[in-house]
C-alpha positions as CSV (number, residue, x, y, z in Angstrom):
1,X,0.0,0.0,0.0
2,X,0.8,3.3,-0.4
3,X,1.5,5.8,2.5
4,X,2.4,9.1,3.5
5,X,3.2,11.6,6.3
6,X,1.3,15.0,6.6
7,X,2.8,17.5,8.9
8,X,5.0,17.1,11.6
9,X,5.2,13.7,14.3
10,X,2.4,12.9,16.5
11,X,4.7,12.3,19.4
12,X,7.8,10.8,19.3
13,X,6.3,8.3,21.5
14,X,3.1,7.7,19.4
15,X,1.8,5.9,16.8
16,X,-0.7,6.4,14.2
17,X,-3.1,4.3,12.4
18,X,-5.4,5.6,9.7
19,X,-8.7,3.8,9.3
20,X,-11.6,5.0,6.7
21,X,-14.3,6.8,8.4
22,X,-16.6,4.6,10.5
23,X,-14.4,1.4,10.1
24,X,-15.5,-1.5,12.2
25,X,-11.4,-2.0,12.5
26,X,-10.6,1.5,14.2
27,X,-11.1,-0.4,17.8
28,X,-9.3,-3.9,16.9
29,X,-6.5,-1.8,15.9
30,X,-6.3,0.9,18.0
31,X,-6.1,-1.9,20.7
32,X,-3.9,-3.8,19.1
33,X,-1.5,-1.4,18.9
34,X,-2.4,-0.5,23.0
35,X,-1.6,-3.8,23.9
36,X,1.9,-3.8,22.0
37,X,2.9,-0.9,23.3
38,X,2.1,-2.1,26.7
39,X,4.6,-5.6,26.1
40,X,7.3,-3.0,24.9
41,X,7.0,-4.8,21.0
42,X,6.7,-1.4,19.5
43,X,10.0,0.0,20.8
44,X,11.5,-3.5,19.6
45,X,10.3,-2.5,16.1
46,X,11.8,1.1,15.7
């Protein structure tokens, strides 16, 4: 897929997930990504 960054970072700390507009995925992933955050997987994947 194709992606792209508009304006500056979030937080350097953060991560962003774009869904389309009323997606039934926008909770599954925002958890998702929660979770691996919490077990320290994210920092693991810089």
């Amino acid at each position: 897929c194709d992606t792209m960054k508009v304006g500056g970072n979030l937080d350097s700390k953060g991560y962003g997930v774009a869904t389309p507009k009323g997606s039934a995925l926008r909770n599954a992933v925002n958890l998702a990504v929660l979770k691996l955050n919490e077990q320290g997987l994210l920092d693991k994947l810089k």
